[in-house]
DRENPAVO-666925 format. One record per atom (N, C-alpha, C): x, y, z. Coordinates in steps of 0.02 Angstrom, whole numbers, plus 32768, in hexadecimal, padded with zeros to 4 digits. Example, Ala and Ser with C-alpha at 12.3 -4.5 7.8 and 13.67 -1.06 7.14 Angstrom:
BEGIN
82947EE48186/82677F1F8186/82947F5B8186/82827F908162/82AC7FCB8165/82858002818A/
This chain:
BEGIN
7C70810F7BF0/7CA580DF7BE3/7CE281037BC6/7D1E80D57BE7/7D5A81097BC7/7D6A80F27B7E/7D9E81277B57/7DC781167B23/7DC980D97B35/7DF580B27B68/7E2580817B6C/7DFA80407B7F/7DC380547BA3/7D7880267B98/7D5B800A7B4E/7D6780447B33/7D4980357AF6/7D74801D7AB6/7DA6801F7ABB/7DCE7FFC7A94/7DE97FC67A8F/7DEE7FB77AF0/7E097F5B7AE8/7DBA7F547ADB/7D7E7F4D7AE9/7D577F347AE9/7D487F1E7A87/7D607F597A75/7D697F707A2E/7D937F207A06/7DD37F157A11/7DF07EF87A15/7E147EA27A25/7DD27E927A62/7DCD7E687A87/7DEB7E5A7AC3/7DF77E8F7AE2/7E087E867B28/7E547E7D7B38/7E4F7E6A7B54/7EAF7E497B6D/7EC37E097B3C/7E9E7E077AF7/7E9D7DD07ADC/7EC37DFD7A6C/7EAC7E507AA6/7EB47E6C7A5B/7F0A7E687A3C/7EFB7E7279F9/7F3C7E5079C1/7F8A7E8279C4/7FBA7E7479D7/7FF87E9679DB/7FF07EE379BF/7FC47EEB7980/7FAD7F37794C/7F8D7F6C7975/7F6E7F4F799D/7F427F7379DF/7F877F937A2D/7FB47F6B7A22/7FD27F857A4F/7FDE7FC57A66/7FF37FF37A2A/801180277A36/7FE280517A39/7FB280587A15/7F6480697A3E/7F5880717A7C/7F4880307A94/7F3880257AF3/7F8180407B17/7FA280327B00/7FDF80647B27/7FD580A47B31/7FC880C17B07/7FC181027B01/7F6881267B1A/7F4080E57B1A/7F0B81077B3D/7F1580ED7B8F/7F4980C37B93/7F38809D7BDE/7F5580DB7C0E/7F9C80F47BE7/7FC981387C01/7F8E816E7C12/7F57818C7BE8/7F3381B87BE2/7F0D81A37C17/7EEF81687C21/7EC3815E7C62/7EE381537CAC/7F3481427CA4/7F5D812D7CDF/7F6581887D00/7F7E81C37CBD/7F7F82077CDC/7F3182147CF6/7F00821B7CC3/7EB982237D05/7ECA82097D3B/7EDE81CD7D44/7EC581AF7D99/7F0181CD7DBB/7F3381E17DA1/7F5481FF7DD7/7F3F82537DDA/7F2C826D7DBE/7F0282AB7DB3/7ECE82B47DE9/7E9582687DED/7E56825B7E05/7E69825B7E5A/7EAC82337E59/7EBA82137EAA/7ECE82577EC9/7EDB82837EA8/7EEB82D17EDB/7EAE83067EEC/7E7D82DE7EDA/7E2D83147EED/7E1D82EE7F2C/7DD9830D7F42/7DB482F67F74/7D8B82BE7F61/7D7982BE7F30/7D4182807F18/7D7682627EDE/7D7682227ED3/7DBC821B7E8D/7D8081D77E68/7D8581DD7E2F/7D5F81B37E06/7D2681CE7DEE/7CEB81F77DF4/7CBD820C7DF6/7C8382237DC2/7CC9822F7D93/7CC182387D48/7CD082107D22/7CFF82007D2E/7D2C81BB7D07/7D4E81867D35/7D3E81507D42/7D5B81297D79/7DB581347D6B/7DDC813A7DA2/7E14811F7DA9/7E2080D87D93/7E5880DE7D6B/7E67808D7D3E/7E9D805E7D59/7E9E80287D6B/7ED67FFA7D77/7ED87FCC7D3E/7F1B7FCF7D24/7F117F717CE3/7F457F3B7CF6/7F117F067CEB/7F287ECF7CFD/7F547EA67CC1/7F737E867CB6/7F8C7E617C9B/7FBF7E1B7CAD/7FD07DE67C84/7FED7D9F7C8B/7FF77D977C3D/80497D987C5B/80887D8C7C1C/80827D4C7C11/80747D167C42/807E7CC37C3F/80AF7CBF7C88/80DB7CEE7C9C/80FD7CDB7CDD/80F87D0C7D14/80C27D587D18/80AF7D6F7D48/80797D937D2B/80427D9B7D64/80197DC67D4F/80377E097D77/801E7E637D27/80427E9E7D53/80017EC67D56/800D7EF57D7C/7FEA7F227D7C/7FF87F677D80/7FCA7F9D7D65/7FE27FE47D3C/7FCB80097D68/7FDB803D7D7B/7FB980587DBA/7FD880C17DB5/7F8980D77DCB/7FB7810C7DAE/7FCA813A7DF5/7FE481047E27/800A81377E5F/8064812C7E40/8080816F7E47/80CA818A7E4A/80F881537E5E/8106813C7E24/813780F57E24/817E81047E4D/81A881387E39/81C881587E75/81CD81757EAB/818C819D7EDF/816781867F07/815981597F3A/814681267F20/813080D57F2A/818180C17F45/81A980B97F13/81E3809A7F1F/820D80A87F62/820A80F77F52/8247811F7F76/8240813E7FCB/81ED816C7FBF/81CF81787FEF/818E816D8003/818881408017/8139811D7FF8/810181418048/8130814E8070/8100816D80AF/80F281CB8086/80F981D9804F/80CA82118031/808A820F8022/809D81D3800C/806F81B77FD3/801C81C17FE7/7FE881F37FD5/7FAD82047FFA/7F7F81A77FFC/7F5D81DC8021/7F39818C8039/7F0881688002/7EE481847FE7/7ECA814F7FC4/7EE381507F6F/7F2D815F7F55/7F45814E7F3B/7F67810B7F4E/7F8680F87F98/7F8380CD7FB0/7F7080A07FA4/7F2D80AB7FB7/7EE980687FCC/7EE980667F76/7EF9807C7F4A/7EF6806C7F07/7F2580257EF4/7F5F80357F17/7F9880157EFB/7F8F7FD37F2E/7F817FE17F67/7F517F9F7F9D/7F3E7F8C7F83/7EFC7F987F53/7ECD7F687F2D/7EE17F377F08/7F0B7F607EE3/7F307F447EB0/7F687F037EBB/7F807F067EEF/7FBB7ED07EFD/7F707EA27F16/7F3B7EAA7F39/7F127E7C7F50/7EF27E587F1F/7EF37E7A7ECE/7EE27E4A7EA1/7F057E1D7E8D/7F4E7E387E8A/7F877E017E6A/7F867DEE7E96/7F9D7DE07EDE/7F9A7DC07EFC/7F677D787EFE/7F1E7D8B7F0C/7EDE7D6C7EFE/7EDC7D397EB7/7EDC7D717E7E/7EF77D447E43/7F1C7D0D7E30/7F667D237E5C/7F8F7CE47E5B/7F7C7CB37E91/7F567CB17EA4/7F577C737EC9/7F877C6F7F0A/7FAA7CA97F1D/7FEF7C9A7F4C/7FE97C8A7F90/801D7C517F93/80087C3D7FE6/80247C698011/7FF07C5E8051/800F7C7C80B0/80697C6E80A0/807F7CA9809B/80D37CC180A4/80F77CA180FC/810B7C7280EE/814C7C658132/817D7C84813E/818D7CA68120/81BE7CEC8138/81CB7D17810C/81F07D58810E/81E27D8F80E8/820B7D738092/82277D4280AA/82497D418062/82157D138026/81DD7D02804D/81B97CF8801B/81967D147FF0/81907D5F7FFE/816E7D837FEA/81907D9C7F9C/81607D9B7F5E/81777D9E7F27/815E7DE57F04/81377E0E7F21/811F7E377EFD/81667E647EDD/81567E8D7E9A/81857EB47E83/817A7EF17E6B/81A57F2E7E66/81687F5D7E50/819A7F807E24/816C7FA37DFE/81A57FC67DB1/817A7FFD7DA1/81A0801F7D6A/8177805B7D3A/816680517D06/813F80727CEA/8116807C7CAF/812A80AC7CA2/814880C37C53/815080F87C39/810C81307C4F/812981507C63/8113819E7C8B/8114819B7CD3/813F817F7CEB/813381767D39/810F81547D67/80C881257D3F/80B3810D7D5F/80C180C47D94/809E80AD7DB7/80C6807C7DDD/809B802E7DCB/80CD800A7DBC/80BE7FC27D93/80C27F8B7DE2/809C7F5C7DD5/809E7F217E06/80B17EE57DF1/80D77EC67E02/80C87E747DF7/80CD7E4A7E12/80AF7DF77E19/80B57DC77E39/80C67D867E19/80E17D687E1C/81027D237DF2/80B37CFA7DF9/80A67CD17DAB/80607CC47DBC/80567C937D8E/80317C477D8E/802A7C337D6C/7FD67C167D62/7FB97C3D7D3E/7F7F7C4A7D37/7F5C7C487CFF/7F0C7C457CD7/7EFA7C407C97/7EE37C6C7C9E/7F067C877C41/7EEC7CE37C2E/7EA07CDA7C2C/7E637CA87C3D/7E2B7CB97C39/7E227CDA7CA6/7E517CCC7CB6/7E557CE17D07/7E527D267D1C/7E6D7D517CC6/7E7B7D997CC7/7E217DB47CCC/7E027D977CBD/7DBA7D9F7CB0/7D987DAB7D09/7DAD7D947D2F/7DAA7DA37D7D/7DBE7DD97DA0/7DEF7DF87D78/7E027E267D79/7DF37E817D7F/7DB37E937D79/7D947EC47D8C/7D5E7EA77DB1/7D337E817DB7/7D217E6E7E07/7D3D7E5E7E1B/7D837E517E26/7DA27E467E84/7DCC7E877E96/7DCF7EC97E4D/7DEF7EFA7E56/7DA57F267E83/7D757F167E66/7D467F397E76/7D307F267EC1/7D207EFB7EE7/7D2A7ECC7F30/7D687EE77F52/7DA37EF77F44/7DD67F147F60/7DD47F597F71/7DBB7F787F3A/7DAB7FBB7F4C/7D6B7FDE7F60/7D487FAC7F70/7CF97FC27F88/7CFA7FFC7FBE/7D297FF17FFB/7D1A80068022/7D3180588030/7D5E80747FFA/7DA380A07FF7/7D4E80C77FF5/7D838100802A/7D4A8138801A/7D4B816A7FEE/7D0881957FDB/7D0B81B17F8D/7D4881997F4B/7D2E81657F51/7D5D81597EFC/7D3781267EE2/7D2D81197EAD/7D1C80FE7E6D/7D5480EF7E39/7D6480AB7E36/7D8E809D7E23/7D8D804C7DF9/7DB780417DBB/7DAC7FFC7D9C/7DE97FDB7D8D/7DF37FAC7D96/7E267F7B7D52/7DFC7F647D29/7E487F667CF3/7E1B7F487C9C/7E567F257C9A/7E4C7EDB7C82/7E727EB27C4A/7EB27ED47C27/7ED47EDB7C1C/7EF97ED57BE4/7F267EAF7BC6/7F3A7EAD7B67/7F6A7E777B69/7FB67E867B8E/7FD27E4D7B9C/80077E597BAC/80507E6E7B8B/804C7E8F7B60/80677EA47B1A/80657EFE7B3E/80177F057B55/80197F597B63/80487F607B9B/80597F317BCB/80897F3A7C08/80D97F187C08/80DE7F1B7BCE/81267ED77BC3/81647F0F7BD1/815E7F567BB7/81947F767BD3/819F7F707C19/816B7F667C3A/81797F717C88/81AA7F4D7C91/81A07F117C8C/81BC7EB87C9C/82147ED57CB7/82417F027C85/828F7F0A7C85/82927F427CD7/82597F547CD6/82617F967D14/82597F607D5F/82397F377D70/82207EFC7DA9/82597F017DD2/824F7F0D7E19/82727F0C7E44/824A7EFF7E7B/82687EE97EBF/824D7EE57EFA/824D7F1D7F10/821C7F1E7F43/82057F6E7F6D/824F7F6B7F91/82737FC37F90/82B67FC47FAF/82A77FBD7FF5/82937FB3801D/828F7FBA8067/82797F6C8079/82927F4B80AC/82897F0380D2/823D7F0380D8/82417F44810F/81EC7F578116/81D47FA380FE/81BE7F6C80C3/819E7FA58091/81477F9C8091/81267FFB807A/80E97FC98086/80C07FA48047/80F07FA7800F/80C97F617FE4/80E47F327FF6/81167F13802B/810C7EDD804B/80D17ED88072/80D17F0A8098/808C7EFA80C5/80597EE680A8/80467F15808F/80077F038051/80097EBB8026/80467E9E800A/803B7E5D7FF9/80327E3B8029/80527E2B8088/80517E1980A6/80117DF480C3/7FE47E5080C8/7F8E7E4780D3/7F777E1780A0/7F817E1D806D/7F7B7E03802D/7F6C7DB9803B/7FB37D8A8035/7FB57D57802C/7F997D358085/7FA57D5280B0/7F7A7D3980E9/7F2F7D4D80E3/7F0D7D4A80AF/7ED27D5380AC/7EAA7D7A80CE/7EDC7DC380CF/7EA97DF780D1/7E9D7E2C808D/7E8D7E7580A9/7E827E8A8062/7EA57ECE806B/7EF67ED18049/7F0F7F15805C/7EF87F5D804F/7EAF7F618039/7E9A7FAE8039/7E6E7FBA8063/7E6B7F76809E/7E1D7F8C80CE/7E437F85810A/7E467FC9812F/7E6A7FDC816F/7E557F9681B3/7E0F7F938192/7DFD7F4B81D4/7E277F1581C9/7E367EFE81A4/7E617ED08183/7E947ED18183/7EB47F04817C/7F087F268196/7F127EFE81DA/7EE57F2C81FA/7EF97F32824E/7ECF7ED58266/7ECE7ED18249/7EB87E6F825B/7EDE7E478247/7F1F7E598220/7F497E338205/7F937E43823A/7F997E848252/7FD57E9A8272/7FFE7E8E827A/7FDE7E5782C1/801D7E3882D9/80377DFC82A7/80147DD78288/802C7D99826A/80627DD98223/80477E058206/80887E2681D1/80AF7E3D820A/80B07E528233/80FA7E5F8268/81287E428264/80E87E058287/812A7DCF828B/81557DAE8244/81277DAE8215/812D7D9A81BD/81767DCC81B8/81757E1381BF/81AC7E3B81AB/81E07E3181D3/81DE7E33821C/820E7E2A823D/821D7E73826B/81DB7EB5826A/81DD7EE8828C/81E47F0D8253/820A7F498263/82267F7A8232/825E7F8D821B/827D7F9A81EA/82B47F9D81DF/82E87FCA8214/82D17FDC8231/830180018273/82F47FC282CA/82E77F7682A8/82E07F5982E6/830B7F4882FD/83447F4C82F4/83937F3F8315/839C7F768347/837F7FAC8353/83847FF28376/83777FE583AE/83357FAB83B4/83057F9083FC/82F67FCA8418/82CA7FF08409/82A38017843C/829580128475/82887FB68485/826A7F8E84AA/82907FAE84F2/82E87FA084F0/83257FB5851A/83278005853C/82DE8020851F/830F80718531/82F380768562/8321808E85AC/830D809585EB/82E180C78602/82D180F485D0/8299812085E7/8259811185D6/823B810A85FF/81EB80C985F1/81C080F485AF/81CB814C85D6/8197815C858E/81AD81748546/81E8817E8555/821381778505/821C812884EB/8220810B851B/822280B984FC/81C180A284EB/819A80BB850F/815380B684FE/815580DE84B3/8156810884AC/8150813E8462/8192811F8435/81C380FE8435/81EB80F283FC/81CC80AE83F8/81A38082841E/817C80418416/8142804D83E7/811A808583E6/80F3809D83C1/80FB80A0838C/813080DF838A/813880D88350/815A80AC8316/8186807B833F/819F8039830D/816D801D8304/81307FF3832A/81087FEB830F/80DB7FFA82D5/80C1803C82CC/809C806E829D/80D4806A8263/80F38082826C/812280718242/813E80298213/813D7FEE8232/81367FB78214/810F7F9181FD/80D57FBE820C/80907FB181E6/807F7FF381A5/80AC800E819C/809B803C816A/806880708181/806C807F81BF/802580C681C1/803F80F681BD/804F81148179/8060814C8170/802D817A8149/7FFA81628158/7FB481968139/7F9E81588106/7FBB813880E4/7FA9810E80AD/7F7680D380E6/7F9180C28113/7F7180A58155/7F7380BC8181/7F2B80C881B2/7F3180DB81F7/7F1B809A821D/7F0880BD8258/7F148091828F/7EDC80AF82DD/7EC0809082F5/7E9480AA831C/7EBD80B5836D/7EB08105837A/7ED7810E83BB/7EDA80DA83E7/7E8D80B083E7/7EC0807C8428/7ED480598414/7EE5805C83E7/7F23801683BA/7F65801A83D6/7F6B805083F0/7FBA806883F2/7FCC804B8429/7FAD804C8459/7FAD800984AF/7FBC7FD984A3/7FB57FA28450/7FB77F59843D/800E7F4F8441/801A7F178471/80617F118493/80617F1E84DF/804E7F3F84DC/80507F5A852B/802C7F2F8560/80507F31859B/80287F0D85C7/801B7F2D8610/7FD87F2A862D/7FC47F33866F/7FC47F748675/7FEA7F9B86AC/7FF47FDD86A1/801580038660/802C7FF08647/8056800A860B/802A801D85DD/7FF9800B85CF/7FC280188592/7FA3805F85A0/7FA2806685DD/7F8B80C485F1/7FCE80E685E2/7FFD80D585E8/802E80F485DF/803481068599/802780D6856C/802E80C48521/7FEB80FD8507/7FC981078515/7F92813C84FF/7FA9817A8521/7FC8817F8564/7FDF81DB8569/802581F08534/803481AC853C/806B81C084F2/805D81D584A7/8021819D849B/800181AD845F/7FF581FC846B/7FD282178492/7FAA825E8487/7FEA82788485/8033827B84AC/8064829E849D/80828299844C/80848254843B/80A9826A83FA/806E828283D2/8036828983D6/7FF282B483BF/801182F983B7/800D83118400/8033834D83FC/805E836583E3/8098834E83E1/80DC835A83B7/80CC83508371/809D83398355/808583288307/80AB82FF82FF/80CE82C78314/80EC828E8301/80A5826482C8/807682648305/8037823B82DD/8010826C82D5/7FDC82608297/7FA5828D8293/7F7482758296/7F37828382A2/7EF7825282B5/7ED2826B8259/7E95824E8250/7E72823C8225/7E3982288235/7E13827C8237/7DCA82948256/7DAE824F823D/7DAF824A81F3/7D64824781CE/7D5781FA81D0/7D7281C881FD/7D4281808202/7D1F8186824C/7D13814D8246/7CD681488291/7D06814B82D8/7D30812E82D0/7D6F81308312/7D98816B8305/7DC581628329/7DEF818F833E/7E358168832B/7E3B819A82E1/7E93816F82CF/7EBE819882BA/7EFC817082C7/7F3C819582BA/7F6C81788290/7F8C81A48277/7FCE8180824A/8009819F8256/804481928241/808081B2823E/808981E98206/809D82288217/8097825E81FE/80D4825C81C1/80C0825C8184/8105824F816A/81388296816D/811482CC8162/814383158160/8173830481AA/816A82D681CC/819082C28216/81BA828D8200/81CA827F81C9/81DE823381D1/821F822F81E7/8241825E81DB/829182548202/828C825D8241/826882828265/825D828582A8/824B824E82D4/8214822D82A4/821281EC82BB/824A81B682A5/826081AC828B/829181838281/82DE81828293/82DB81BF82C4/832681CB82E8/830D81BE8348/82C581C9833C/8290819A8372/82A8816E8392/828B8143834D/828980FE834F/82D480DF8350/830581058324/833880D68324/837080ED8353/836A81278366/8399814C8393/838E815B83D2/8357817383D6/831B817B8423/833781B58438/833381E183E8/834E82328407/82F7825983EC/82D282618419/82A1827F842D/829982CB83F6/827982EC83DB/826C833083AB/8264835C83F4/827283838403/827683CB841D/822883E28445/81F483CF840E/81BE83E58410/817483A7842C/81B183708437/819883308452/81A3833284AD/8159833E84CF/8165834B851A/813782FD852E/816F82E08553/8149829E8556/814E829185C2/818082B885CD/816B82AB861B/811E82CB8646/
C-alpha cells in the first residue's frame, strides 16, 4: 500500500479535514511522478500500482493523472501508448461518474483538461453528483483499465481541496479534433475509451459526432489521383480517430469507406504508406494493426491537407 493509500485512509478518505491537505498533495505529486516514471517501462505498475485521483468540488468531478499535461495539450500524437490508455481510463470514469448523456454534436462535449503543479495532466467534467458516488470510483477506474496491457494501475478518492489549484488552469482540448475529445466521445456513447474493441465500434458514429478532422475542408475525397486520394482518405480517417500509437487500428480497417473495387485498392495503399513509415504496424496483438507514425506527422498532414505526397512514398 502506498504513502498516499495510507494516509487518506489515515484520514478518512476524500472526506479527510482541510489540515490533511497539504499532506495528500504532496504524497499524491510523489505517486503522480512514479506513474509517470512506471508508464515508460515495459511492465508499469508492478511494484507500486500507477495512481489516478478522483475528486468532486460540488460542480465537476477532476481527475489527476500522471501523463505530461503539456504533452496531452500540445502534442498529444507523442504521447506513448499506454500512458494514453491511462488518461482514456480516466475521462471514462468522469465521464461514467457524471452520468453524461449521448453528445448531438461536437459542441456538446464538455470535458476540460489542466495541470497540476509539476506538469501533470488534470481532467474535468461538469457534474452533479453525491460525494458518497466518489466511492465508485476505483472500481469503475479499475473495469476501465482491465484490459491495458502490462499495467497495474488504481484511482483513490480524494478531497477536493487536494485538486482545487487545478480548477484556474481548465481549458478545452486545443484542437476541434482532439483525442480527449475522442475519448470523451467513446465515453459518453457508451463505449469504453481504453479498449481498442470499443474504439473501433464507435467510429463512425464519433466521425460523424466530430465532423472528420480538423484538415476536413482540404477534401481528400476531390483529389483526382485515385491512389493519392485513396492514402490521404486513410489517413484523414486514422487521423480523426486519434491513431497515433495511443490507438491503433486493424489493417483491414483501413478499406472501411471504400466501396467494391476500391477496398483492394485501399489495402495496396495501406502496405504503401507501410512502407514509407507513414503508419507503423504493432506486432504484439492477435491482428495485424497499424497507426499513424507520429515522428511522420508533418508528412502526413501536408498529405492530408495539401496532397503533396513525402519523396519516399511510392504509391503507383
Amino acid at each position: 500500500m502506498s504513502d498516499l493509500l495510507v494516509e487518506l485512509e489515515a484520514q478518512g478518505g476524500a472526506a479527510a479535514p482541510p489540515s490533511a491537505t497539504a499532506r495528500l498533495r504532496l504524497l499524491l505529486s510523489d505517486a503522480l511522478d512514479h506513474g509517470a516514471a512506471e508508464l515508460g517501462k515495459p511492465r508499469s505498475g508492478y511494484g507500486r500500482p500507477v495512481t489516478v485521483a478522483i475528486a468532486f468540488d460540488g460542480e465537476r468531478l477532476l481527475a489527476a493523472t500522471p501523463a505530461p499535461a503539456g504533452m496531452v495539450r500540445a502534442d498529444p500524437e507523442a504521447v506513448p501508448e499506454r500512458t494514453w490508455l491511462v488518461v482514456a481510463a480516466a475521462v471514462g470514469v468522469l465521464v461514467e461518474l457524471a452520468g453524461a448523456p449521448p453528445p448531438g454534436r461536437r459542441e456538446d462535449l464538455t470535458l476540460e483538461q489542466g495541470e497540476l503543479e509539476g506538469g501533470h495532466l488534470a481532467l474535468a467534467v461538469p457534474a452533479r453528483v453525491e460525494a458518497s458516488d466518489l466511492e465508485l470510483a476505483p472500481l469503475c477506474f479499475e473495469d476501465h483499465v482491465a484490459h491495458v496491457d502490462r499495467l497495474r494501475a488504481r484511482a483513490v478518492a480524494v478531497p477536493a481541496a487536494v485538486l482545487a489549484d487545478v480548477v484556474p488552469t481548465l481549458r478545452p482540448p486545443l484542437r476541434a479534433v482532439h483525442p480527449l475529445r475522442i475519448a470523451e466521445a467513446v465515453a459518453r456513447l457508451g463505449g469504453r475509451p481504453a479498449a481498442g474493441d470499443s474504439v473501433e465500434a464507435l467510429e463512425d458514429a464519433v466521425l460523424a459526432l466530430l465532423g472528420g478532422t480538423d484538415a476536413a475542408s482540404h477534401r481528400p475525397h476531390e483529389d483526382p489521383d485515385p491512389r493519392r486520394r485513396a492514402a490521404r482518405r486513410i489517413l484523414q480517417r486514422l487521423d480523426g480517430m486519434g491513431k497515433w500509437g495511443g490507438y491503433h487500428t486493424e489493417f483491414a480497417h483501413l478499406a472501411r469507406g471504400f466501396a467494391g473495387n476500391e477496398k483492394a485498392l485501399a489495402q495496396e495503399v495501406g502496405e504503401s504508406l507501410l512502407a514509407a513509415g507513414l503508419l507503423s504496424e504493432k506486432p504484439s496483438v492477435g491482428q495485424r494493426h497499424v497507426f499513424l507514425n507520429p515522428r511522420r506527422a508533418a508528412d502526413i498532414r501536408r498529405l492530408i491537407e495539401e496532397g503533396e505526397a513525402p519523396a519516399d512514398l511510392h504509391l503507383a
